[in-house]
N, CA, C and O atoms as a GROMACS GRO file, in nm:
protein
  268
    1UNK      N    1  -0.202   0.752   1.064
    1UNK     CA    2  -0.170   0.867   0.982
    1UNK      C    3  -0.288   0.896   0.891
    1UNK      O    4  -0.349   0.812   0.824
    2UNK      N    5  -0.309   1.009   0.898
    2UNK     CA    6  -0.435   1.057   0.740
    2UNK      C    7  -0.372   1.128   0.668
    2UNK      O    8  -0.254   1.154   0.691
    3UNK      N    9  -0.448   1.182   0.554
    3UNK     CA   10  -0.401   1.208   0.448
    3UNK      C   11  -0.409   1.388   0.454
    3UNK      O   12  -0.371   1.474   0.375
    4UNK      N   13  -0.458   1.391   0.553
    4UNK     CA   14  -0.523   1.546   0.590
    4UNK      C   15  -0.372   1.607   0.707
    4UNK      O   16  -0.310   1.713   0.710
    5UNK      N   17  -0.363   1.499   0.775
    5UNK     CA   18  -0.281   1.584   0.884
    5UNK      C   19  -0.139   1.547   0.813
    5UNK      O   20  -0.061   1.642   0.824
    6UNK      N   21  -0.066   1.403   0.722
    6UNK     CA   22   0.034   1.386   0.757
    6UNK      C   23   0.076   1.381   0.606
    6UNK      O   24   0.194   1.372   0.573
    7UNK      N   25  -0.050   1.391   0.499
    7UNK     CA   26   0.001   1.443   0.324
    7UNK      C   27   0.058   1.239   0.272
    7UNK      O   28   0.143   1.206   0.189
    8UNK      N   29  -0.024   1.153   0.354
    8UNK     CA   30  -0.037   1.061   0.254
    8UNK      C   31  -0.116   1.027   0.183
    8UNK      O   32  -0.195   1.114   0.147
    9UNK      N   33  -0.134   0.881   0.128
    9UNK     CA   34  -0.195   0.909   0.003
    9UNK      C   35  -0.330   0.778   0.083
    9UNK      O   36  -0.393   0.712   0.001
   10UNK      N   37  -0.348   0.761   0.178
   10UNK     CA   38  -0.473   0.685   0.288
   10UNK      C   39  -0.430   0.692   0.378
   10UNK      O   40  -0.310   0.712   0.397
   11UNK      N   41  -0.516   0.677   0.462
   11UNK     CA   42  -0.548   0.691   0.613
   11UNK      C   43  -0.448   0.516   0.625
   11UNK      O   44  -0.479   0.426   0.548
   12UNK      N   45  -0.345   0.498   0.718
   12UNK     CA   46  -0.296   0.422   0.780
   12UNK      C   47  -0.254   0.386   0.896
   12UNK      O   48  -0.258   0.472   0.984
   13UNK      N   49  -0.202   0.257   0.928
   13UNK     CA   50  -0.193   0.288   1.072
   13UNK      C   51  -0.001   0.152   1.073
   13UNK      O   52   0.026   0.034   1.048
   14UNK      N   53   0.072   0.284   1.120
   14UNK     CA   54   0.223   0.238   1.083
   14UNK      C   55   0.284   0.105   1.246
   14UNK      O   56   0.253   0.148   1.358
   15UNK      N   57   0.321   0.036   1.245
   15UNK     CA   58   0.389  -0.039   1.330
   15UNK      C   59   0.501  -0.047   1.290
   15UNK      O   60   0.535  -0.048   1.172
   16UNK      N   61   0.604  -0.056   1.429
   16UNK     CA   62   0.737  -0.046   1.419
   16UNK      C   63   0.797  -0.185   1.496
   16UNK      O   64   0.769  -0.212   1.612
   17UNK      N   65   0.853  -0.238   1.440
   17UNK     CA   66   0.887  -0.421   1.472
   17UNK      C   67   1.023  -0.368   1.532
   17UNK      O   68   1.077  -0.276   1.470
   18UNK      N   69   1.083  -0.413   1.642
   18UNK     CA   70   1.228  -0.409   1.679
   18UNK      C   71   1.270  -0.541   1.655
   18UNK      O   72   1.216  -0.631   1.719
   19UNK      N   73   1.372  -0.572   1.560
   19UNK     CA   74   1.442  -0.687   1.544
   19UNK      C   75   1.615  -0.686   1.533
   19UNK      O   76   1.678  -0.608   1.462
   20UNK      N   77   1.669  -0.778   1.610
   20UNK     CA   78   1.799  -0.753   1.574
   20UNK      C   79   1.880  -0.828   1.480
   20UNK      O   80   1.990  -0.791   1.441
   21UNK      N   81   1.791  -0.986   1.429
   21UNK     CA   82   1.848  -1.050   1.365
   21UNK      C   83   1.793  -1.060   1.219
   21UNK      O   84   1.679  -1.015   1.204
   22UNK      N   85   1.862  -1.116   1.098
   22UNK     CA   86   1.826  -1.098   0.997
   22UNK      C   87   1.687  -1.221   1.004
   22UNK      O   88   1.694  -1.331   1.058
   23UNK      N   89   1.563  -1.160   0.929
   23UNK     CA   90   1.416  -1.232   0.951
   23UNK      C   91   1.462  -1.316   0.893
   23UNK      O   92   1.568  -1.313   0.831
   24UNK      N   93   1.362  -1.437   0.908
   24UNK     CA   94   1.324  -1.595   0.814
   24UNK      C   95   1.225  -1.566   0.686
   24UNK      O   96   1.103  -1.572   0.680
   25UNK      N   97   1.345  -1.526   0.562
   25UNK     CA   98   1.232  -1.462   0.438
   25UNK      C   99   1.286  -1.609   0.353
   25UNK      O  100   1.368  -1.697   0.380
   26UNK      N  101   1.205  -1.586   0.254
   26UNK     CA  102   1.211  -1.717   0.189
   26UNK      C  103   1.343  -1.634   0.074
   26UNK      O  104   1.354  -1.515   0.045
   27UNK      N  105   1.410  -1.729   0.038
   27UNK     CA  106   1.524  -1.671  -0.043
   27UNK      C  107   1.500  -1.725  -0.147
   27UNK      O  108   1.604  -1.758  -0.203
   28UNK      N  109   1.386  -1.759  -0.217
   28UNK     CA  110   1.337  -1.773  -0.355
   28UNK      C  111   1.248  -1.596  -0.400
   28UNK      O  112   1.234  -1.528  -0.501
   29UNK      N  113   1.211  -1.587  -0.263
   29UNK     CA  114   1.152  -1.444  -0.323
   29UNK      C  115   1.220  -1.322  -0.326
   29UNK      O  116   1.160  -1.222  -0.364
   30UNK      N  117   1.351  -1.314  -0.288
   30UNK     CA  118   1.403  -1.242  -0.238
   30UNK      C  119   1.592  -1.256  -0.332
   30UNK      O  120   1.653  -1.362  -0.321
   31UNK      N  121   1.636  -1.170  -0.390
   31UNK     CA  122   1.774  -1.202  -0.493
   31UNK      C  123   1.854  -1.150  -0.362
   31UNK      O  124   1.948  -1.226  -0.339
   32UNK      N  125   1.843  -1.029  -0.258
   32UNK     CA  126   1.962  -0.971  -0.178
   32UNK      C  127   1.842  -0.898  -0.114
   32UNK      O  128   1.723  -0.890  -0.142
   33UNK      N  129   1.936  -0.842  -0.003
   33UNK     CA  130   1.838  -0.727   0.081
   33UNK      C  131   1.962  -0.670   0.167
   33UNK      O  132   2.068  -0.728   0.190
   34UNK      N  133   1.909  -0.505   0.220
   34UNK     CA  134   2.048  -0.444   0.238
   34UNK      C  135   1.960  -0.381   0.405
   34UNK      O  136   1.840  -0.374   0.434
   35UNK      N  137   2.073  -0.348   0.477
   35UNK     CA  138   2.006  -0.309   0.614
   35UNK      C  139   2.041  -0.166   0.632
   35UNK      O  140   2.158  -0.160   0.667
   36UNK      N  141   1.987  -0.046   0.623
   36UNK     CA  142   2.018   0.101   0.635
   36UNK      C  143   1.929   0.180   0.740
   36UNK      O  144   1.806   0.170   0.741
   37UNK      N  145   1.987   0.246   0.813
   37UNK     CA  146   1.956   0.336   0.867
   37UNK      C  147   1.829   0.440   0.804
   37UNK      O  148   1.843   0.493   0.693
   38UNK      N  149   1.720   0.458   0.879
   38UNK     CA  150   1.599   0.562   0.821
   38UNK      C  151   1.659   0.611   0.719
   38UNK      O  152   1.654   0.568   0.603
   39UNK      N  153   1.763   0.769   0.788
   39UNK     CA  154   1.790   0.849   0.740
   39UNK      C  155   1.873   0.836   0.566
   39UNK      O  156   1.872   0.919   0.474
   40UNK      N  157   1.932   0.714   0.572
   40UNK     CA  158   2.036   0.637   0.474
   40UNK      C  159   1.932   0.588   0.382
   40UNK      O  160   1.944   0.605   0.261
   41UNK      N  161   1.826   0.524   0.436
   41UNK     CA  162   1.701   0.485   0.281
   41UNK      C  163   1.640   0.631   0.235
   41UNK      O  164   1.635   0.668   0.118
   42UNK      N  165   1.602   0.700   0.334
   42UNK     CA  166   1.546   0.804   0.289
   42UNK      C  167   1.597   0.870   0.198
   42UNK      O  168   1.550   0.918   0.094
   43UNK      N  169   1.728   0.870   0.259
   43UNK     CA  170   1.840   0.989   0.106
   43UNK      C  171   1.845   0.902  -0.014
   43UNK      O  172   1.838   0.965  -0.120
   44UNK      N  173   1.856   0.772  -0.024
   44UNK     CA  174   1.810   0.702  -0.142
   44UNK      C  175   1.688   0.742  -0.221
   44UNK      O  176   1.686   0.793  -0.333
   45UNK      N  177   1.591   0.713  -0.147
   45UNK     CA  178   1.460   0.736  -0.243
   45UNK      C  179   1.449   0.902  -0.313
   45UNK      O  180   1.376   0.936  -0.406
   46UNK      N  181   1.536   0.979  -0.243
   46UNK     CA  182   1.471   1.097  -0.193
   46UNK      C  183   1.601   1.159  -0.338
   46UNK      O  184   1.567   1.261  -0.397
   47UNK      N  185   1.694   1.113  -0.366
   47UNK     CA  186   1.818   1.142  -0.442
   47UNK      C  187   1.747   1.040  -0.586
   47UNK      O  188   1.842   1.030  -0.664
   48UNK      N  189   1.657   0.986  -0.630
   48UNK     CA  190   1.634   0.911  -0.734
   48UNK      C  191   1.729   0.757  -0.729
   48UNK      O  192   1.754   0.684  -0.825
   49UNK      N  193   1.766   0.741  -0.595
   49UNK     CA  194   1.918   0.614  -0.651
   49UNK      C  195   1.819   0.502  -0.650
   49UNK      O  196   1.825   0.418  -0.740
   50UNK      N  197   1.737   0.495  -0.565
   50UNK     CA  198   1.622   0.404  -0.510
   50UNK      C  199   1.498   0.392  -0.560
   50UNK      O  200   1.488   0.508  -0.599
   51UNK      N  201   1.385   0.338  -0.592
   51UNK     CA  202   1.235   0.361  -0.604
   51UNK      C  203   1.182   0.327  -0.494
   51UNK      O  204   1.240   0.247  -0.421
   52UNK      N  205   1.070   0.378  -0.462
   52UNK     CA  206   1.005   0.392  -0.349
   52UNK      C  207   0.839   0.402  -0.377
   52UNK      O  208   0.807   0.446  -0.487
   53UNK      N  209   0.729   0.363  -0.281
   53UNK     CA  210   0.608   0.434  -0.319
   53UNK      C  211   0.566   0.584  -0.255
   53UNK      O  212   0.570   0.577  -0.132
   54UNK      N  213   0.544   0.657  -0.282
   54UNK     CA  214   0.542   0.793  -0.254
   54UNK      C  215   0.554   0.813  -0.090
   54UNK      O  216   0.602   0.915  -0.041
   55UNK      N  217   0.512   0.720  -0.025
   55UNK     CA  218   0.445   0.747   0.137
   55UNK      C  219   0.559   0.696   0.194
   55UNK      O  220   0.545   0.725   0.313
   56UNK      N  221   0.667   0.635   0.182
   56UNK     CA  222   0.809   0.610   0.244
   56UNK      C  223   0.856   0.705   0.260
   56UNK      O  224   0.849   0.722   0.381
   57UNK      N  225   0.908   0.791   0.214
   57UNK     CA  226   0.992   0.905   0.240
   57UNK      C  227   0.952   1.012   0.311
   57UNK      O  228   1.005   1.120   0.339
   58UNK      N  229   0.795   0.937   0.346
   58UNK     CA  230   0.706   1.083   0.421
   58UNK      C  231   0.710   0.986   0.543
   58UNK      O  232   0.725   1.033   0.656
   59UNK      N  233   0.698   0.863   0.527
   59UNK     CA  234   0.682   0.806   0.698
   59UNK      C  235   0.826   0.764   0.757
   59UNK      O  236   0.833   0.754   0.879
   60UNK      N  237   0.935   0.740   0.684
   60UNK     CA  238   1.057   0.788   0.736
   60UNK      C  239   1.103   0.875   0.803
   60UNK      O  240   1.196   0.863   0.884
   61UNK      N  241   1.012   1.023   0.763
   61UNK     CA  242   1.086   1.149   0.814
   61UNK      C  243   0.970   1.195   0.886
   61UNK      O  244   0.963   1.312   0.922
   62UNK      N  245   0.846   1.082   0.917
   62UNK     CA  246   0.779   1.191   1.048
   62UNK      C  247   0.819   1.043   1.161
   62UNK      O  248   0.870   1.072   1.270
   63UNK      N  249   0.801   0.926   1.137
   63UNK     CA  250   0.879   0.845   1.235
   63UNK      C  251   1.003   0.825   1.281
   63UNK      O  252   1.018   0.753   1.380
   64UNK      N  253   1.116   0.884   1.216
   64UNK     CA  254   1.249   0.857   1.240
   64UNK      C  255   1.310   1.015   1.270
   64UNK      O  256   1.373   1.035   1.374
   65UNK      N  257   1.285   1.132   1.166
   65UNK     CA  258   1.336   1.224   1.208
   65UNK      C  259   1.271   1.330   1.302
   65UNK      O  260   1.305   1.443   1.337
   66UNK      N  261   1.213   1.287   1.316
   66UNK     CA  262   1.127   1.381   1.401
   66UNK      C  263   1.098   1.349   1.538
   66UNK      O  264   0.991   1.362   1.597
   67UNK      N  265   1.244   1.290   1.593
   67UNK     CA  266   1.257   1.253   1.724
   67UNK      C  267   1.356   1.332   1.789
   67UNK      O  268   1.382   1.313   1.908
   0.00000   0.00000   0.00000
């Protein structure tokens, strides 16, 4: 993605992991974690319920909705 064609904030390059089970995170770093659908985080960040860094809600909706 650049910042020219896709309005983020650097040139990146996005990977998409398919997993079905919950990962091996260390649960000292971690208090809870919740599993949502693109569209379901997006309306979070996107409604103030959530914080986010600016470039989530833009790579949500050119990787997920724009299929």
């Amino acid at each position: 993605m650049t910042p020219h064609e896709h309005g983020v904030s650097a040139f990146m390059q996005v990977y998409q992991i398919f997993y079905q089970d919950v990962p091996p995170y260390n649960s000292n770093d971690f208090g809870e974690y919740f599993w949502f659908y693109p569209h379901e985080l997006r309306e979070k960040i996107v409604s103030g319920v959530d914080k986010a860094k600016s470039d989530l809600p833009l790579l949500l909706k050119y990787f997920f909705e724009n299929k």
